[in-house]
C-alpha positions in Angstrom: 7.6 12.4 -1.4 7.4 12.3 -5.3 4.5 14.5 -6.3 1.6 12.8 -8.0 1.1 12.5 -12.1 -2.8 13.5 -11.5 -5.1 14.8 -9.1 -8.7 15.5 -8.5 -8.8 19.3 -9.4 -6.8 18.8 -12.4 -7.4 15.5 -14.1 -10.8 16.1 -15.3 -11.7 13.1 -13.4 -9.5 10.7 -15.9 -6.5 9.1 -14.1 -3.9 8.6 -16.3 -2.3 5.2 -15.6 1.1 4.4 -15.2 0.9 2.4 -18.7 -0.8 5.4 -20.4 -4.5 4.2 -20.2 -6.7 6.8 -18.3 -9.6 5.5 -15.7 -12.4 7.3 -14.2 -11.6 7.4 -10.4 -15.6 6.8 -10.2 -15.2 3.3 -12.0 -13.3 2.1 -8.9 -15.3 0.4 -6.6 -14.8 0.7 -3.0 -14.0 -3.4 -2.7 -11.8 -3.5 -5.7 -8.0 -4.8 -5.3 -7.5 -4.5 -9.4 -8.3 -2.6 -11.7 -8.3 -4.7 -15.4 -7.1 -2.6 -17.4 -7.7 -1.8 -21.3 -3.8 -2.7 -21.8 -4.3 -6.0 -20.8 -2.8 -5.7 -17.4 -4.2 -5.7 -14.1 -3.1 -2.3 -11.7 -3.6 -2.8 -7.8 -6.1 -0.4 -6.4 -5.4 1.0 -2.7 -7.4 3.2 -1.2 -7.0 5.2 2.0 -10.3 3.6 3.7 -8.2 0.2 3.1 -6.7 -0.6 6.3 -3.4 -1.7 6.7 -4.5 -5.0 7.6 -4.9 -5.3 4.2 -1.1 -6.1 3.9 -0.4 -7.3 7.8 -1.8 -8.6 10.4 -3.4 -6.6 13.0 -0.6 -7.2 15.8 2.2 -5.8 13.2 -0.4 -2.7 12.1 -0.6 -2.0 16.1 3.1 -2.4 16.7 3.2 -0.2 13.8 1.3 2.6 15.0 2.5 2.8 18.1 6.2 2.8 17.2 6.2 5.1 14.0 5.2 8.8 14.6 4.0 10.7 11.7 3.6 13.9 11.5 0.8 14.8 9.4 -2.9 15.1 9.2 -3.5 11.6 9.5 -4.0 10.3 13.2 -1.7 7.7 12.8 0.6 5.3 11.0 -1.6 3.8 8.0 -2.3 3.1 4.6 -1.4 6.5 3.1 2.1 6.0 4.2 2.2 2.2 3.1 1.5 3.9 0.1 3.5 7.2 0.2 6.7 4.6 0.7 5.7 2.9 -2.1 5.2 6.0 -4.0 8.7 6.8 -3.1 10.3 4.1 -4.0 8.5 3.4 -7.8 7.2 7.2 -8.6 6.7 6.1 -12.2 4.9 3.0 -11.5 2.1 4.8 -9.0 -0.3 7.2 -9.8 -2.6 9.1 -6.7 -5.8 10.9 -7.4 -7.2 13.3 -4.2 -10.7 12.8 -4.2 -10.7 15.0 -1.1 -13.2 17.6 -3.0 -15.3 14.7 -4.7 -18.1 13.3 -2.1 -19.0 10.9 -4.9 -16.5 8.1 -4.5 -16.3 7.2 -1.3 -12.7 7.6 -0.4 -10.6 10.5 -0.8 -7.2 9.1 -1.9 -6.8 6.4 -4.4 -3.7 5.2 -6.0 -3.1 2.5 -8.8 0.2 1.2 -9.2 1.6 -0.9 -13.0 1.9 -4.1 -10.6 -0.9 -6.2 -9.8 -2.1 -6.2 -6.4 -0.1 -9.4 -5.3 3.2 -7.7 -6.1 2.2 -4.5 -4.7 1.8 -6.2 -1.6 5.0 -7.7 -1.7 6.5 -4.5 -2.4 4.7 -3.4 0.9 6.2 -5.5 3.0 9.7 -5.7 1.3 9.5 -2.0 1.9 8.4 -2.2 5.7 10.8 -4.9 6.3 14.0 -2.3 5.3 12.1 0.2 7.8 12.3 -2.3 11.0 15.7 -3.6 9.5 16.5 0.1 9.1 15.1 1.1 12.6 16.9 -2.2 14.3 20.2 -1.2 13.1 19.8 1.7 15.5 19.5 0.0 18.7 21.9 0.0 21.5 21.1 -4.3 21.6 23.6 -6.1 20.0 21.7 -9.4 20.3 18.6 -7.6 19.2 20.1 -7.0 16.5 21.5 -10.0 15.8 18.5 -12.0 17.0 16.5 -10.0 14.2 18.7 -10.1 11.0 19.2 -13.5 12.1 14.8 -14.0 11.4 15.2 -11.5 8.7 17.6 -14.5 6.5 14.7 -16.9 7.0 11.9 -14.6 6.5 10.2 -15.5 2.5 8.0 -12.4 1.4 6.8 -14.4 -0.9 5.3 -17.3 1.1 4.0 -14.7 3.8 2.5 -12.7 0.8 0.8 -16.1 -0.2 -0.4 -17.6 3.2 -1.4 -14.2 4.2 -3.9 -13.6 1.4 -4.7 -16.8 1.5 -5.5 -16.5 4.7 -7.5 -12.6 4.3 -9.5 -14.2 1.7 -8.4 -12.0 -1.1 -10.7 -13.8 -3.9 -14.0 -11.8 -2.4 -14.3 -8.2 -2.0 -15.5 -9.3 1.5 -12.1 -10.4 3.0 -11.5 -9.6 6.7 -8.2 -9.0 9.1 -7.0 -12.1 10.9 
């Protein structure tokens, strides 16, 4: 995993942002999906008491969990490695700040990303869908596989993005799994 640009011990609690702004980590609100920024952009804002809901529906987050074994301090599949793909995949575009020493916040990893929280969610599930396509490709099922690239060609991220936060009621800080 790409190692993060700032952290909690070094930072003197100002994030720098992947468009060069810096943020307070104790400016972010626990209910915040963006941060609007001083660069005129908005940066999504994940944290790791944000389920995984926030991107999928509970039955995928279960099937999730129980099929991906990490190994790590983390109990099980969640949002810090939703995030730690993503971080991955676009190390310049995501910053992390380990709040694991600083009881003030509320959460005790954060990251912010340069895209907006309705690409970053995109990006989630683009990412999770090369996993399971990834994963797929490994089984001894032909027509598994088949029957599953075949759904993969008709699958829109984009128009599960949209009816999914439309459905989690992403306008309120106050939105809630399906």
């Amino acid at each position: 995993m790409a190692d993060p640009r700032a952290s909690g011990s070094d930072s003197g609690d100002r994030l720098e942002l992947p468009c060069g702004e810096t943020v307070d980590p104790h400016e972010i609100d626990l209910g915040m999906r963006e941060y609007t920024c001083p660069c005129g952009d908005s940066h999504a804002v994940v944290t790791d008491v944000n389920p995984p809901s926030r991107f999928f529906p509970e039955s995928l987050v279960a099937v999730l969990q129980e099929t991906i074994d990490t190994d790590d301090e983390f109990e099980e599949f969640g949002t810090p490695h939703l995030l730690g793909v993503v971080l991955e995949e676009f190390p310049e575009e995501v910053v992390i700040y380990d709040a694991s020493d600083d009881g003030a916040v509320g959460y005790t990893l954060l990251w912010l990303t340069d895209f907006d929280a309705r690409r970053l969610h995109e990006i989630v599930v683009e990412l999770v869908v090369e996993l399971m396509e990834h994963a797929i490709s490994h089984a001894d099922d032909d027509t598994a596989v088949s029957e599953f690239e075949s759904q993969m060609l008709e699958f829109d991220v984009a128009e599960f993005v949209d009816q999914y936060r439309r459905q989690r009621e992403f306008e309120s800080e106050h939105d809630h799994p399906v």
